[in-house]
N, C-alpha and C positions, 0 to 999 in steps of 0.2 A: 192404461186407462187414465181419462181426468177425473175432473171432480166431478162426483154425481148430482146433476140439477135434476129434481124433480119435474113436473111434467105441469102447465099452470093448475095452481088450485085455487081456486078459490073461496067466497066466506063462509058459502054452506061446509066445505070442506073442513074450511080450517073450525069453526065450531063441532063438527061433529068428532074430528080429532080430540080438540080441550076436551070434550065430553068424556069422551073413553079412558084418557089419561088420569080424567079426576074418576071416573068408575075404579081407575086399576087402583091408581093413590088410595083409595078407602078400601080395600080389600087387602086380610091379613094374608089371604094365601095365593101363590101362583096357579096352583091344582084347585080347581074348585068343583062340586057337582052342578052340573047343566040348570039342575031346579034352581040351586042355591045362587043362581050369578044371573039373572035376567038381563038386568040394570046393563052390565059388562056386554052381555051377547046384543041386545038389544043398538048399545052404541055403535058396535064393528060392523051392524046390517046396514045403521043408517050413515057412517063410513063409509063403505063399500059402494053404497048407491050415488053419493056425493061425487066421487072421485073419478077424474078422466081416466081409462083404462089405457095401457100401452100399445105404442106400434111400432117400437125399436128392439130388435134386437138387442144389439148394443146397451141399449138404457136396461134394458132386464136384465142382461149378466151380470151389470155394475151396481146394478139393487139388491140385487142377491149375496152377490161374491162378498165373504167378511166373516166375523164371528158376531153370535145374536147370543143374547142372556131371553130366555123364556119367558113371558112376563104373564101370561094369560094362556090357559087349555082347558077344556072340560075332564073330567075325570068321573070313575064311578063314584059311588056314594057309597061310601066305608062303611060294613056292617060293625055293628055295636059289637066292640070289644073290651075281655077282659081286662078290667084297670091293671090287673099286673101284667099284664102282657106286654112289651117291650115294640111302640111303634118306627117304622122306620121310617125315616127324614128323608125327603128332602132338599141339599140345599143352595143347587142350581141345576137348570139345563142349559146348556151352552151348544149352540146347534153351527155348524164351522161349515160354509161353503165355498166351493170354486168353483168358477164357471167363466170360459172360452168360447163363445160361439157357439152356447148352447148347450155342451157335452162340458161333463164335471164331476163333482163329489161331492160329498153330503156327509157330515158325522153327527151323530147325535153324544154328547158325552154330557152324562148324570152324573152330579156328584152327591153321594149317598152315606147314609150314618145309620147303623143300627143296632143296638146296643154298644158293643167295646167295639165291632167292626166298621171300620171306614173306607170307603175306595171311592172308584169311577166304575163308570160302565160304559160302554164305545158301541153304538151301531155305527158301524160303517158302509156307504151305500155310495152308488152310483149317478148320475142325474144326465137323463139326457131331455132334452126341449120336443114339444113336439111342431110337426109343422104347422097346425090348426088347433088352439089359439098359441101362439108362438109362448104366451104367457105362464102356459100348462108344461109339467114336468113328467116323464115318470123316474120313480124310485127304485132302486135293485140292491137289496141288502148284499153285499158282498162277506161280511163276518160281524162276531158278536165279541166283544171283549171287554174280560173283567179284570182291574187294573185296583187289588184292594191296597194299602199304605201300608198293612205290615200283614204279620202271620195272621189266619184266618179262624175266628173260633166254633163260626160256622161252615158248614160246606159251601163252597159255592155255589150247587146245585140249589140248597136252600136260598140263599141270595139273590140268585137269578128268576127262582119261583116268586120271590116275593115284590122285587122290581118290578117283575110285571104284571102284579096287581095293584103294585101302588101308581103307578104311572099311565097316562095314555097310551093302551097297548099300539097304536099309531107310531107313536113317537121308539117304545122299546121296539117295535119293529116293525119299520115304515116299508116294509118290501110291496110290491107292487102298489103302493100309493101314485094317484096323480096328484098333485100340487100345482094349487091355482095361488100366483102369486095377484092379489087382488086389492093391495094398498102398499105402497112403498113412499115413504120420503128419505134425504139421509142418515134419519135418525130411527124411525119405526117402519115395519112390513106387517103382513097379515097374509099367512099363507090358507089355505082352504083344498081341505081333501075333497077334489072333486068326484063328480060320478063315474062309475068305471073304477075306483079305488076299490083293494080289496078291502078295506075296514073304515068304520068311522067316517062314511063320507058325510061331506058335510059340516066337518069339526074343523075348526076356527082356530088357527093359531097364534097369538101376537109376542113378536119379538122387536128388541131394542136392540142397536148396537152397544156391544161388550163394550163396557166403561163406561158406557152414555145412560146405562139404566138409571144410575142412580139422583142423574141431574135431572130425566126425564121423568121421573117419579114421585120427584119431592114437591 
């Protein structure tokens, strides 16, 4: 593949881009609750509508294909908990795709902290295109893996319970997801759980490319 040229945009486009990057720039967290991030959701809609949609193949595998740092998800809204309760972090998703002609793979890896426990955690999944909108995905989790840095003080079991309540249960387990890829340049995407997904449809995702979040942010 060559270099990925985006598709023309223009000034609506590229304003409603600045927007959103200065929405993410002022917000302390990745995960935020739906109520609590308006401003954020609001920009991705008016995004979305800016933006010429795709009709290459080709140009959609090479938007896709890469590693993405998480930059933006809705998530629930944490019930009030005990101050001494020990919360867990956090402190990337890194989402790794490839894609050939449409057929590929999907990894979601978290990287997490809770109390003295630190690891990853790995969905691993499938991704094939479909014919109509060639844009749309579906998802097939193929396995789940937890990948902690040393001995475990917790069980796993526990671990993996609590993953997936602190994370878009989407992302801890995208199985039967469609994925509407619905903004790409070569630096940001914005994928979107279409209808027909088993969960969360309609949840907005935006990712940067790995290494590129930080210049894209500042």
């Amino acid at each position: 593949h060559g270099v990925m040229t985006s598709p023309h945009i223009g000034d609506k486009t590229n304003l409603a881009r600045t927007r959103l990057v200065t929405e993410m720039r002022g917000s302390n967290n990745v995960l935020q609750p739906l109520e609590e991030a308006t401003e954020i959701v609001n920009a991705i809609v008016e995004l979305e509508r800016c933006f010429i949609h795709f009709t290459s193949g080709d140009f959609i595998d090479m938007a896709l294909t890469g590693e993405w740092s998480l930059n933006f998800a809705a998530c629930r809204k944490k019930a009030v908990q005990d101050q001494e309760e020990e919360i867990m972090k956090i402190n990337e998703i890194v989402q790794t795709v490839c894609l050939d002609q449409g057929q590929g793979s999907l990894v979601n890896c978290i990287s997490w902290q809770w109390g003295q426990d630190v690891g990853q955690f790995e969905a691993r999944c499938t991704l094939q295109a479909l014919e109509e909108p060639r844009s749309r995905f579906l998802v097939t989790l193929q396995d789940h893996r937890l990948l902690p840095a040393s001995k475990l003080n917790l069980s796993p079991a526990t671990i993996v319970n609590q993953l997936a309540l602190t994370i878009p249960f989407e992302l801890f387990d995208p199985d039967g997801s469609l994925l509407d890829l619905v903004y790409a340049d070569p630096m940001l995407r914005i994928s979107r759980q279409a209808p027909g997904s088993r969960r969360a449809v309609g949840a907005a995702h935006v990712w940067s490319r790995l290494n590129q979040n930080d210049s894209l942010l500042q």
